[in-house]
C-alpha positions in Angstrom: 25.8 5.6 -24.1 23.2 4.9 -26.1 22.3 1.4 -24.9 21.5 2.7 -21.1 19.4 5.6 -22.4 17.2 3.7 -24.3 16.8 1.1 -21.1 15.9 4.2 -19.2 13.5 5.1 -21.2 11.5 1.7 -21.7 11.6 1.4 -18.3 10.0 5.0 -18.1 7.4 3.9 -20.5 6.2 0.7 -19.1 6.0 2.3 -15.7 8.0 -0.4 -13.9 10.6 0.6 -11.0 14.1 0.2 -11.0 14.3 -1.3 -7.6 11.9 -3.3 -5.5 11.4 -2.7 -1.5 10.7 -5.7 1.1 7.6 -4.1 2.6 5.9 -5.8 5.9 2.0 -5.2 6.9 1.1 -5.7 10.9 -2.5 -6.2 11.2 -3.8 -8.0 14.6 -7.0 -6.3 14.5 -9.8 -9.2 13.3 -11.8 -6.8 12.3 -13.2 -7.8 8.2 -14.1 -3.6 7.6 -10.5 -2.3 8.5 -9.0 -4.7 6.6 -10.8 -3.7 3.3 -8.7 -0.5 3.8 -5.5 -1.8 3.8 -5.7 -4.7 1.4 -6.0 -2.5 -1.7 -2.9 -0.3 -0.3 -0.7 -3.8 0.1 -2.3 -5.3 -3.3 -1.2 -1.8 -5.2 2.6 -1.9 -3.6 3.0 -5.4 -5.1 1.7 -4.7 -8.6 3.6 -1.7 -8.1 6.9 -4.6 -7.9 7.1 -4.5 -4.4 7.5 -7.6 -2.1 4.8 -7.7 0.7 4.7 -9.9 3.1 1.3 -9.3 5.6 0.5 -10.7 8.9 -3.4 -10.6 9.4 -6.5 -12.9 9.9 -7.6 -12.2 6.3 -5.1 -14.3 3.7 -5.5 -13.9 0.4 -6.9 -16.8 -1.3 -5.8 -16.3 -4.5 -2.7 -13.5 -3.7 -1.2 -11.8 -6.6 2.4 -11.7 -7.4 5.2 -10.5 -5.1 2.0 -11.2 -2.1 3.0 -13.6 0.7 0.5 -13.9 3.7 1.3 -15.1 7.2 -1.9 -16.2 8.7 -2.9 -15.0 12.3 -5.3 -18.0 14.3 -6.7 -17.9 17.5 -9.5 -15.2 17.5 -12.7 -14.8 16.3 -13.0 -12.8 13.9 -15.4 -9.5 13.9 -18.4 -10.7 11.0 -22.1 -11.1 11.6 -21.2 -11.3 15.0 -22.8 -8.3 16.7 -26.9 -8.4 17.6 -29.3 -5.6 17.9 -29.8 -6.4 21.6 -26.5 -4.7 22.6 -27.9 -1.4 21.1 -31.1 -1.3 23.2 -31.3 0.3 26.3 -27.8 1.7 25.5 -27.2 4.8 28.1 -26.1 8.3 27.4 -22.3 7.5 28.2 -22.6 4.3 26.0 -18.8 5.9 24.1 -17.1 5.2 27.0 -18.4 2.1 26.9 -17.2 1.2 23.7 -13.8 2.8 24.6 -13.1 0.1 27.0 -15.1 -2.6 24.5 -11.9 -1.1 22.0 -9.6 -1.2 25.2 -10.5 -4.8 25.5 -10.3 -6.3 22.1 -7.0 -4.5 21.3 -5.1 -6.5 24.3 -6.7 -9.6 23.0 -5.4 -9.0 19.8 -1.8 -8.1 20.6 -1.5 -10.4 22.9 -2.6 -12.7 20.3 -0.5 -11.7 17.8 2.5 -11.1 19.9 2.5 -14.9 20.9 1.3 -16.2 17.3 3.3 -18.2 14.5 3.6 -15.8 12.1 5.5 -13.0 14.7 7.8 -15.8 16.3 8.7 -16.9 12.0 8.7 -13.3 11.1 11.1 -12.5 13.7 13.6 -16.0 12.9 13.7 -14.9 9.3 16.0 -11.9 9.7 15.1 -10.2 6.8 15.3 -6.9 6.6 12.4 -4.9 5.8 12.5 -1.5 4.0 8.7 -0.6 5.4 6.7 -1.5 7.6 2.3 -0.9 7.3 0.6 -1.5 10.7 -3.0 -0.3 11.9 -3.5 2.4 14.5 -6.0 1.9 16.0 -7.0 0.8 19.6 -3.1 -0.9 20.5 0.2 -0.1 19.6 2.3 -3.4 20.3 2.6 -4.0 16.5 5.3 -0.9 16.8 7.2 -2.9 19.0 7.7 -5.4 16.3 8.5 -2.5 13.7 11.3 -1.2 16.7 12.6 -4.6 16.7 12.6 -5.1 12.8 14.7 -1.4 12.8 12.8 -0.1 10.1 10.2 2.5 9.6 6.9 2.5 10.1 3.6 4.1 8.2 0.5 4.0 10.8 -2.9 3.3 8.8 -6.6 4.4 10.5 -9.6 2.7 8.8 -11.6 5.6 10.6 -10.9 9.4 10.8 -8.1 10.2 13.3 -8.7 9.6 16.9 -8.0 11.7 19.6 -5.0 9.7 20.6 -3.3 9.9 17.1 -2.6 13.7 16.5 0.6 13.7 18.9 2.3 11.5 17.2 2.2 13.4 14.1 2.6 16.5 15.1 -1.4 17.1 14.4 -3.2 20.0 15.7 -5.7 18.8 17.6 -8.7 21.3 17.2 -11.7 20.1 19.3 -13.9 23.5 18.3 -14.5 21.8 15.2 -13.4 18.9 14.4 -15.6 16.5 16.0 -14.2 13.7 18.6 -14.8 10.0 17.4 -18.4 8.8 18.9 -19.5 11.7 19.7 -21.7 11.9 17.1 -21.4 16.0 16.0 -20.9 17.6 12.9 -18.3 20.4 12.4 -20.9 23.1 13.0 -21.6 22.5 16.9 -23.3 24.6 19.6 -21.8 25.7 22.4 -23.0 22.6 24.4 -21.6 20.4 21.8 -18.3 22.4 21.8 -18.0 21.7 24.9 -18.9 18.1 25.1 -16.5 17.2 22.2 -13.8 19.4 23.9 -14.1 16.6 27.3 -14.4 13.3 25.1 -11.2 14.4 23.3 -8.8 15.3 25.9 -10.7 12.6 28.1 -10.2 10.2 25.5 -6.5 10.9 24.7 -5.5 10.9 28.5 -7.9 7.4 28.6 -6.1 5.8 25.8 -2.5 7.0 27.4 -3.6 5.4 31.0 -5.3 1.7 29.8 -4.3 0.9 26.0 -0.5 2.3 26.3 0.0 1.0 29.8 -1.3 -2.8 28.2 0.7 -2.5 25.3 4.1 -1.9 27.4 3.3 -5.0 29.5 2.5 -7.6 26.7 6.1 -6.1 24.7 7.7 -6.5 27.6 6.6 -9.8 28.6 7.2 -11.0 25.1 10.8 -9.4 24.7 11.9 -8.4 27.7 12.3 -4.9 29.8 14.5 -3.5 26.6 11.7 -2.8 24.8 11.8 1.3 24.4 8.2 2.6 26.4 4.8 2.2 23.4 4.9 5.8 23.8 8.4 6.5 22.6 7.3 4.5 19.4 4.5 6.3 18.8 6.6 9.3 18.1 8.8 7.6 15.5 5.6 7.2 12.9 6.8 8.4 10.0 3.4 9.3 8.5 -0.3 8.2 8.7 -2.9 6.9 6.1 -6.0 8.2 7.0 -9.6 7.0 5.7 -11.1 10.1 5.0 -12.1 12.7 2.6 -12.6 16.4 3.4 -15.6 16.5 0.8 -17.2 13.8 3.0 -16.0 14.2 6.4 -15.2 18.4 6.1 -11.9 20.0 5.6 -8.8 19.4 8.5 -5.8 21.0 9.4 -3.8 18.3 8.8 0.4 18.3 8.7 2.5 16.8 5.7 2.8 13.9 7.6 -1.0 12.6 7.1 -2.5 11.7 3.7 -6.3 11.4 3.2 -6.5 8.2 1.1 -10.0 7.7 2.0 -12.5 5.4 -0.7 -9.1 3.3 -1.7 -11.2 0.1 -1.6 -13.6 1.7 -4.0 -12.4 -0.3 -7.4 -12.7 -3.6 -9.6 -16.1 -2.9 -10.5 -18.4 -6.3 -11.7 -20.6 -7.0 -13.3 -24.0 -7.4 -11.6 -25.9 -10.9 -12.1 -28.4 -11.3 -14.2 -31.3 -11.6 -11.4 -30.0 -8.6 -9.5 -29.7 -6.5 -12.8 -32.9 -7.0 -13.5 -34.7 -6.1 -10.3 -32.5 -2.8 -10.3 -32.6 -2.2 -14.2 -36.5 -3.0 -14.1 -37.5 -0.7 -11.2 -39.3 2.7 -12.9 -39.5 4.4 -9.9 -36.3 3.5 -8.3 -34.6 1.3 -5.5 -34.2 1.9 -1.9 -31.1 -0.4 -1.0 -30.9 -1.2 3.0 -27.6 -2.7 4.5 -26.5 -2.2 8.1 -22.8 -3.8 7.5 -20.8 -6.5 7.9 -20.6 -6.8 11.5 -24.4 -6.6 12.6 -26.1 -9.8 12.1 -29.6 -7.9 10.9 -31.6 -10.8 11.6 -31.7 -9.9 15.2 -33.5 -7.1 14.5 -36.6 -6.5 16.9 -39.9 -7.6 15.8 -41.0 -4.0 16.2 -38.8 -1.7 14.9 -38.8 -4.4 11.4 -42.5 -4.6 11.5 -42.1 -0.5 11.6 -39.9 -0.5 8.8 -41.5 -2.7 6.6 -44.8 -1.2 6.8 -43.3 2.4 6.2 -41.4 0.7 3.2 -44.8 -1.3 2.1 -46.6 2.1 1.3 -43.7 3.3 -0.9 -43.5 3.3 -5.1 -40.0 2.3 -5.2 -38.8 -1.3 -4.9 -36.6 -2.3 -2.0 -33.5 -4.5 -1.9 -32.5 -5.6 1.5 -29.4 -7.3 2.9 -30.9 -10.0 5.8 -29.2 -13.0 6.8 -32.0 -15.1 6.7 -33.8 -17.0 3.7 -37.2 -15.4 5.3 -38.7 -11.9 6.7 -41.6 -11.8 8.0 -44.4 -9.7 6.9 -42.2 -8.7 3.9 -44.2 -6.6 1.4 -44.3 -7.4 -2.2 -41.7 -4.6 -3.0 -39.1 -6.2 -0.8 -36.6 -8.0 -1.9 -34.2 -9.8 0.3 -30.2 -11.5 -0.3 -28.3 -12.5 2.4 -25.1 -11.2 0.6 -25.0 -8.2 -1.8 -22.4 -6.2 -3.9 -22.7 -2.7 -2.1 -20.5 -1.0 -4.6 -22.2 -1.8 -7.7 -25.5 -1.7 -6.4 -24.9 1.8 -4.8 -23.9 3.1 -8.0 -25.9 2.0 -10.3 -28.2 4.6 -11.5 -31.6 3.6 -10.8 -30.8 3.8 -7.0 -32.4 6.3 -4.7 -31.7 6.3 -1.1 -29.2 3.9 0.6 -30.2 3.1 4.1 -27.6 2.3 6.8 -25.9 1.9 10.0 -23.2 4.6 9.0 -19.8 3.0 8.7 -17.7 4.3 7.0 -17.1 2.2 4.0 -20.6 2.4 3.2 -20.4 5.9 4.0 -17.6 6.3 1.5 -19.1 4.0 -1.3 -22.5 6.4 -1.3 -20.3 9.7 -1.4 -18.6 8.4 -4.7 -21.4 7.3 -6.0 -23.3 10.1 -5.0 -26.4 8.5 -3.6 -28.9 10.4 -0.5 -28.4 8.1 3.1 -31.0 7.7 5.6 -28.1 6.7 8.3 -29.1 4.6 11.6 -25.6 4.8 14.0 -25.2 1.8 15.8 -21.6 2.2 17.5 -18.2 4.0 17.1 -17.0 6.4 14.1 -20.8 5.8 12.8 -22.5 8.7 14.2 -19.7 11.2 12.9 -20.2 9.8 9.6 -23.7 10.1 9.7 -23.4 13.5 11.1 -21.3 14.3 8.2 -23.5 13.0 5.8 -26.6 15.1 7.2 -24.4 18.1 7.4 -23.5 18.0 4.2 -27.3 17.9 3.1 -27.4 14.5 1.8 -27.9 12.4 4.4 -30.9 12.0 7.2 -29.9 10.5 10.9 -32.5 8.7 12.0 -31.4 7.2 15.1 -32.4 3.5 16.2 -34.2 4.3 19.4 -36.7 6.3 17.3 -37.4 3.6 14.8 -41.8 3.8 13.9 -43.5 3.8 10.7 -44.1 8.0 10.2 -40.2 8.1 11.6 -39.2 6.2 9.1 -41.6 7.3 6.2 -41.0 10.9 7.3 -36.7 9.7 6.9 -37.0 8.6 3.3 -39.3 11.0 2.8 -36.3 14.1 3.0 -34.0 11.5 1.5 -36.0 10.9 -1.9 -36.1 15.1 -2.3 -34.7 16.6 -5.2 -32.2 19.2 -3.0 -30.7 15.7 -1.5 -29.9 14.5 -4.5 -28.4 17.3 -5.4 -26.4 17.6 -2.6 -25.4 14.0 -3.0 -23.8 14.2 -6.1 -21.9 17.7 -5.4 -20.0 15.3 -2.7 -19.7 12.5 -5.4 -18.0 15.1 -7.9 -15.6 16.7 -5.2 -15.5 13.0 -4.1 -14.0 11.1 -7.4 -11.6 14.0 -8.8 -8.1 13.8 -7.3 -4.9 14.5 -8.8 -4.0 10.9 -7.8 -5.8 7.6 -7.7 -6.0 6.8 -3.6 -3.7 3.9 -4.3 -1.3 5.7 -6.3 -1.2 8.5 -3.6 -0.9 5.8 -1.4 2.0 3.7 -3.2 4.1 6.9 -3.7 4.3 7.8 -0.3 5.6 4.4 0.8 7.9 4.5 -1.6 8.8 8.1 -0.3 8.8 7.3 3.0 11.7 4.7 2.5 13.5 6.7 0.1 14.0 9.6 2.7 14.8 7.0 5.3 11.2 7.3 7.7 10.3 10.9 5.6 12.4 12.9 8.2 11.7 16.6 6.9 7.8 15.7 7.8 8.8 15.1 11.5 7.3 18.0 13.3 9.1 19.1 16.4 5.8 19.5 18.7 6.1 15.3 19.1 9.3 16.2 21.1 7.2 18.8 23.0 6.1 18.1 26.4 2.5 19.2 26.8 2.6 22.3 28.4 5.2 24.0 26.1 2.6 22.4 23.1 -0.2 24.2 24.8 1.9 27.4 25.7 0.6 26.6 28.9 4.6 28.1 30.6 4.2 31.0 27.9 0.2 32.1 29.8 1.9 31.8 33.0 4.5 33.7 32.1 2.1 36.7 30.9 -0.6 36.3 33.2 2.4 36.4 35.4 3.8 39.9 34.7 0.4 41.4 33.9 -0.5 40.8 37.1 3.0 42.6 38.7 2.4 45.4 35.8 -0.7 46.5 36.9 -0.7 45.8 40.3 2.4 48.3 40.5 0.4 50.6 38.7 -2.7 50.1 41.1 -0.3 51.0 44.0 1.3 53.9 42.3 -2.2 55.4 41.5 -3.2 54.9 45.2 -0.2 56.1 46.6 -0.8 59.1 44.2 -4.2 60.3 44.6 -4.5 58.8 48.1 -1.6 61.2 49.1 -3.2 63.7 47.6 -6.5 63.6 48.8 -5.0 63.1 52.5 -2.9 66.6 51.8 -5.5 68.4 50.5 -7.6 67.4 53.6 -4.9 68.6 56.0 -4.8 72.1 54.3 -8.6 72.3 54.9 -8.5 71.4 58.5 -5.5 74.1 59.1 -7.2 76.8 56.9 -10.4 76.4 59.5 
């Protein structure tokens, strides 16, 4: 007896399971961002002693043990490819725009995917997988795989839950709130705002169920034939979802057992800065102003006028400036600017001499400046970016400027709220709520998986409302039924009363008339 006990209790002690779980990520999406939030959740299952196998456009170049990549080809991928001419001009229903710019990118990429290598070797290997990981996000066909793999399935959302997500969770969707994805709102709205948000969601979920479903069904059935159960079917089996958010960033949800905030997970494996860098940040007595509009927007292309506005509003300033531009030049750059075309966000942002982070609002940048706790001056370009940057305002440590108003005073007058004391403040009252968890994100993230097989798919979690159809959800039936019988109840009641008095005025009339 003694021999197992003291197995059991090494193993305890050096942390390491007892088991190990073939675990498959789906990731068609070529988008460099998203992929930053799943990596770290696939690199912790295999140090965790899991094998993971992942199917993306981003292999590993040096993968750690128990980490096998195979490589999606035949798309571009989504880095320093966007330029600052598709944001000018834009018009007032520009999200609808970029639904359909989603709509179109997520066909390309299942039908990529679906007809790739790696799906057609995955498929021949017949292994069995335990889990499977697949993104969320703007197509489904990746569940189709999962269906035909007969295992369960975790959905992961490198932005806050969109409106076509909550269903198949069994997620309140709560539109008064809880602001739609583009729209740009905070969770304090006016009534105009209320009621914009409450269109965009409902139009959004009904949009997504008409074009991205509809796709979806036709490239899995062209690739496997008409067996295939309908996308929408399959988007009801999701066991759970990883979401990137935070409520002391993005504000507080309802939010079922079934979805797990694991928002900041790629914030880790901190390095050291170089010696050059160090040095401009370590060196600057009145602090840095770092400026980086992400990985997708080549920032370069920026306009003559709205750089010539920010530089001169950044030439009249005390702190010195470090500046993420893609070319070895900028013109008209004043001697406090400092320019790299590639820079180490992370460690930059928190280092403490920094100041004010300006950017485009995405939200791993977003995310990176709430743990480190650093004021934003945020300029939305597209998608989940103005809700971040609303966030970020409304929780007092951020400033929206938006790009159409880009001029020197905007600009100064921008920084100008960000350097304040009460911003700071604010910023690192996020940061503290921010870093303290019970649970690392990765741990959180890693235990769940391992949950979610253990229960078989994390049953108990399912919430009956996915089986609902939509008018019993919204107790549409139930207000008939009222409305229904209040209207019988007191329109007997209006007819007794007239029958009533009216009888009784009529009587007392004829008595009159006879009396005379």
């Amino acid at each position: 007896m003694k021999l197992p006990v003291v197995t059991v209790l090494l193993l305890l002690a050096t942390g390491c399971p007892t088991w190990s779980y073939k675990i498959l990520g789906l990731f068609p999406h070529p988008g460099l961002s998203h992929f930053h939030f799943f990596e770290p959740i696939l690199k912790g299952l295999a140090a965790a002693g899991h094998e993971v196998t992942v199917v993306s456009h981003f292999p590993n170049a040096n993968p750690p043990p128990n980490y096998v990549d195979l490589p999606l080809e035949g798309m571009k991928l989504l880095s320093d490819s966007v330029s600052f001419e598709l944001f000018e001009h834009r018009p007032s229903f520009s999200h609808f725009m970029e639904f359909f710019m989603l709509y179109e990118w997520g066909k390309q990429a299942c039908e990529n995917a679906l007809n790739s290598a790696a799906i057609k070797t995955l498929l021949e290997s017949k292994v069995q997988y335990d889990l499977v990981l697949t993104e969320q996000f703007n197509n489904d066909c990746m569940l189709g795989v999962a269906h035909l793999l007969n295992a369960p399935y975790i959905g992961l959302s490198s932005c806050p839950l969109m409106p076509w997500h909550y269903d198949r969770v069994g997620n309140p969707i709560t539109p008064s709130y809880i602001p739609s994805l583009f729209m740009g709102y905070s969770e304090k709205m006016s009534f105009k705002e209320r009621l914009g948000n409450y269109i965009s969601a409902y139009a959004f979920k009904a949009m997504y169920s008409w074009f991205n479903d509809n796709a979806a069904n036709a490239l899995l059935r062209q690739r496997f034939g008409d067996t295939i159960p309908d996308v929408k079917d399959l988007q009801k089996r999701t066991s759970m979802m990883f979401v990137n958010q935070h409520y002391a960033l993005s504000g507080p949800k309802p939010l079922t057992p079934a979805v797990v905030e694991v928002g900041g997970i790629h914030i880790q494996d901190f390095k050291e800065l170089d010696p050059e860098l160090k040095s401009l940040l370590d060196s600057a007595d009145h602090g840095v102003i770092y400026i980086s509009w992400g990985s997708m927007i080549r920032p370069e292309t920026l306009p003559e006028e709205k750089r010539n506005a920010i530089l001169a509003a950044l030439g009249t300033l005390k702190q010195r400036v470090i500046w993420k531009w893609g070319n070895d030049t900028l013109p008209n750059q004043p001697s406090n600017v400092y320019i790299r075309k590639w820079l180490p966000q992370r460690e930059i942002l928190c280092h403490p001499k920094v100041r004010v982070f300006m950017s485009h609002g995405g939200l791993l940048g977003s995310s990176e400046t709430a743990y480190c706790g650093v004021p934003v001056v945020a300029t939305p370009m597209y998608g989940d970016q103005y809700n971040n940057a609303a966030a970020l305002a409304h929780r007092g440590m951020g400033v929206v400027l938006p790009y159409e108003q880009i001029t020197k005073d905007s600009v100064m007058e921008a920084l100008r709220k960000a350097l304040e004391p009460t911003t700071m403040e604010n910023a690192k009252r996020v940061s503290y709520s921010y870093r303290n968890r019970p649970q690392s994100a990765v741990e959180t993230a890693v235990w769940w998986c391992e949950h979610v097989v253990a229960t078989g798919g994390l049953p108990l979690a399912k919430s009956h409302s996915t089986e609902m159809p939509w008018y019993a959800y919204q107790m549409v039936d139930l207000q008939l039924c009222v409305y229904a019988f209040l209207t019988v109840y007191v329109s007997c009641w209006v007819w007794l009363f007239k029958r009533v008095c009216c009888r009784g005025v009529s009587g007392f009339k004829d008595e009159k008339v006879k009396t005379n």
